[in-house]
N, C-alpha and C positions, 0 to 999 in steps of 0.2 A: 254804746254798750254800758250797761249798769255795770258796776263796781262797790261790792257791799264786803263788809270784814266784821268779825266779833265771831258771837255766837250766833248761827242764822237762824232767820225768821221771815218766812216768803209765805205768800197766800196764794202764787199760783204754782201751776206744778212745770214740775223740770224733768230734764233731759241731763246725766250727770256723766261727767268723767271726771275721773281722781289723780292726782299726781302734782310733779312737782314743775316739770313742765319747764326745766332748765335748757335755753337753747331752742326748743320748739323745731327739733330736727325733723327728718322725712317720718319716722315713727310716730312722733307726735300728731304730724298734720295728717296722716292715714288715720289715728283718731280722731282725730276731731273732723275729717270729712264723714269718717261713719257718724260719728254723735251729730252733725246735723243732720244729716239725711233721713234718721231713727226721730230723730226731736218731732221732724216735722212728720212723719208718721202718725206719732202718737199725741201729740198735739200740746208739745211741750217748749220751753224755750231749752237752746242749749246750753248750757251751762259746766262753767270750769269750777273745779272746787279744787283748789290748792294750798300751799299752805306757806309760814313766813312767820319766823325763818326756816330755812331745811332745817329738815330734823337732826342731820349730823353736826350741825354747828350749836346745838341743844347738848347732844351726849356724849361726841368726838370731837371738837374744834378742834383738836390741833391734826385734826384728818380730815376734816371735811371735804369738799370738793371744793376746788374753784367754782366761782359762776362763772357761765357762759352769758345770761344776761340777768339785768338787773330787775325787779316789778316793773317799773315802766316800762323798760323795754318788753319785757315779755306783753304787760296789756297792749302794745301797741302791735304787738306782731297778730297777738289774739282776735283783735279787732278787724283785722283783715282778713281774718282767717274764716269769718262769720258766727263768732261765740256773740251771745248778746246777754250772757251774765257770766262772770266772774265773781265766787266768794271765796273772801283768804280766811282764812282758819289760821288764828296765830297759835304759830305750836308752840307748845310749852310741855313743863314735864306733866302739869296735871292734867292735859290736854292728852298726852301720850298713853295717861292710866288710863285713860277709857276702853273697858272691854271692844271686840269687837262688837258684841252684840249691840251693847249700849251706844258705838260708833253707829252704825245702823241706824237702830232707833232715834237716835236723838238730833244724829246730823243730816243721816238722809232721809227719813219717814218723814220728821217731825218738825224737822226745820227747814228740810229744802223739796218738800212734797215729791219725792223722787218719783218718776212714772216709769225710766228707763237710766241703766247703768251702766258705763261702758268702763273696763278696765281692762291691763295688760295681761298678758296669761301668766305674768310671774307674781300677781298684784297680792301683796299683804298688807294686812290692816290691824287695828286694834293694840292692847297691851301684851306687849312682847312678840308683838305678828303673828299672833294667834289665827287671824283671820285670814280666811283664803276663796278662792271663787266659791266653792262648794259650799260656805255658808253663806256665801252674800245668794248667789243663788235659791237658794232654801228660802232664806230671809224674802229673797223676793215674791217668792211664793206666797210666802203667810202677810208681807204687805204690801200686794198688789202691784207690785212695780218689775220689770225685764230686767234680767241681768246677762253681758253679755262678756267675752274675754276675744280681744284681738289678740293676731298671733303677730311675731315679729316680722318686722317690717328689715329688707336688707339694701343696701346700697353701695354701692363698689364695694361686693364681692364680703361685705361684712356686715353685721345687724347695729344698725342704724339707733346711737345711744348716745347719751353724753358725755359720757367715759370716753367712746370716739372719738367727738368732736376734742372733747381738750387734748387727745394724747395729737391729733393732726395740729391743732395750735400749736402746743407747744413743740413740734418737730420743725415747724415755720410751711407746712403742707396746705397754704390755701386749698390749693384744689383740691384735695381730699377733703376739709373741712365744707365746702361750698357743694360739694358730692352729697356729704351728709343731712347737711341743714337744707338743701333744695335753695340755696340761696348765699351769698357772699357770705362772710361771716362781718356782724359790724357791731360797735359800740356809738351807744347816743347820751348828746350832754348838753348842759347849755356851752356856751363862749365864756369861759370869766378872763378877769384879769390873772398876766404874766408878772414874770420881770424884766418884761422887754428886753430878753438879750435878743432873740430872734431879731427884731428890727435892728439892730446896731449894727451887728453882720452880713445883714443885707437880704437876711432871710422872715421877713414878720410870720408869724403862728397865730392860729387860731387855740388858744388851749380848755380843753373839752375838760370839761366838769366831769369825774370818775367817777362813779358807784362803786366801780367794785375796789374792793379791796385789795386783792388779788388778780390779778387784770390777769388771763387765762393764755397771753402770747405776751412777747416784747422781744423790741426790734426796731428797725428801719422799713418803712412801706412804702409801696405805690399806691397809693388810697382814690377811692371818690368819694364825695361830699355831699350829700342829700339834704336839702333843708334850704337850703338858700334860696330868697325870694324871684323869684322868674326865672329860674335855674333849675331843669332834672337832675344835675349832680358836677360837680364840676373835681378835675381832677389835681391832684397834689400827691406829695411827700409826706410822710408820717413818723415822729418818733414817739417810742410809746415803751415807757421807763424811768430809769432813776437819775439821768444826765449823768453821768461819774465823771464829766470833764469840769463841771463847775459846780458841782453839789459833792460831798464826802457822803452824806446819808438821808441821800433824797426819799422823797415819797414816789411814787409810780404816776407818771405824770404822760397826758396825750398832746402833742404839737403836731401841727396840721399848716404845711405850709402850701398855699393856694394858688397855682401859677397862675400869672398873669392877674391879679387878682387886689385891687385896693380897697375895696370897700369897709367901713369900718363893722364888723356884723357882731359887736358883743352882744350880749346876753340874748343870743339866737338861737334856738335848739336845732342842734345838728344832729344825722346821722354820718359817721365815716363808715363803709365799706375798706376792708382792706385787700387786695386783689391778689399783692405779689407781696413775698419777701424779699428785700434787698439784701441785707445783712443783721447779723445779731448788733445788742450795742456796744459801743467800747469809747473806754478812757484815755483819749488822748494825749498828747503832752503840754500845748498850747491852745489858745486861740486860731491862732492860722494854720495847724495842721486840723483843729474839727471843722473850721470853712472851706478848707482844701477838700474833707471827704463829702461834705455836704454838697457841694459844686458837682459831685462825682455821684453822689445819690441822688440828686434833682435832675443829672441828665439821664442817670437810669430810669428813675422810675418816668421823667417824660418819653422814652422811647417804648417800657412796656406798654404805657397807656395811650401810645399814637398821636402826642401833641406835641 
């Protein structure tokens, strides 16, 4: 899958959808199955145009959304998904002043040969969201390229979003989230170094490099583990937070402990799967009362996971 950012500039013609493409939930990939289907129609490659960073960590930071994944994560979901170009458009505010029309013209005419356009029915664009299907449509008109608008996509019994997905994280609702996404909800990192308390206790971790800032659940997990060499996934315990038994003002941090499990696997890109919620986190008073609960969340979560 090509991977281009800036301002674009492609010589052959594409197949576009627009957005931001957070989570890559059931609504997403009903896009992106019609976008290739049309692509290969019309004899284009499919293509994601999105952008980075969201636009509301541009004009609202202290609102923005959580992510639900991070660039890489989402190019790797996209990649499976059979997109075979992704261009990121780094937003910015003068990036934001482009008219629609001038959005149009310059991003999708003229920079990414647009042949065919796929967006949601609620899709705005341009300065100030001036833009809306009825000119992209128009536009399409006057430069030769299909404009189309999917309607929403719904899933247990509600419209498949990523507003969704985090309000199910954050309730600890795997299965409503996994409902959503068409698929577990996971975070991926490489392995770095800890402080090796896990090993002392009796518990070693794998601790997973974070992107996000805001990590969109925390908690105790029954997790599985993707990534590991001759291994489809192998299952474990998950804490994912600020430890408040041995840190006063932690950073938000993922421990993954691997049953049965010694191998040494730093700096190996993982994905965790989170399955089940165990419990929220909490501040102990000791050392041997958080390996008392961990004893008790390593039998839970080996009995959800059947090992």
């Amino acid at each position: 899958m090509l991977m281009t950012h800036g301002w674009p500039a492609t010589k052959r013609p594409n197949a576009i959808t627009i957005g931001n493409f957070d989570g890559i939930h059931l609504g997403h990939q009903a896009m992106l199955a019609r976008l290739t289907s049309r692509a290969a129609s019309v004899a284009a490659a499919p293509t994601v145009l999105t952008f980075e960073p969201h636009p509301r960590e541009i004009f609202t930071p202290e609102s923005a959304p959580t992510r639900l994944t991070s660039l890489r994560e989402k190019l790797e979901i996209l990649r499976g998904l059979g997109v075979a170009h992704v261009h990121v458009c780094r937003f910015s505010k003068p990036f934001a002043a482009l008219s629609a029309e001038d959005f149009v013209r310059r991003i999708l005419v003229e920079g990414l040969k647009a042949r065919y356009v796929l967006v949601g029915d609620d899709f705005r664009f341009g300065a100030k969201r001036a833009g809306d299907f009825a000119l992209l449509e128009r536009m399409g008109r006057e430069f030769g390229f299909q404009a189309e608008a999917l309607h929403t996509v719904e899933a247990a019994g509600q419209r498949a979003s990523s507003t969704a997905v985090r309000e199910a994280l954050a309730e600890g609702d795997m299965a409503m989230a996994a409902q959503l996404l068409g698929r577990p909800y996971s975070i991926s990192g490489r392995v770095v170094g800890g402080d090796q308390l896990g090993r002392k206790i009796g518990y070693p971790t794998a601790n997973i490099q974070l992107k996000h800032n805001k990590p969109p659940l925390k908690g105790i997990f029954a997790v599985r583990v993707q990534g590991l060499l001759g291994q489809p996934d192998w299952p474990g315990v998950a804490s994912l937070g600020t430890r408040p038994t041995v840190h006063t003002n932690g950073r938000p941090t993922l421990e993954v402990h691997l049953f049965n499990f010694d191998r040494s696997i730093y700096r190996e890109h993982l994905r965790v799967e989170f399955l089940h919620k165990l419990r929220d986190e909490a501040k102990f008073p000791n050392l041997d009362a958080l390996i008392a609960q961990i004893d008790l969340d390593a039998q839970q979560a080996r009995e959800l996971l059947g090992v």
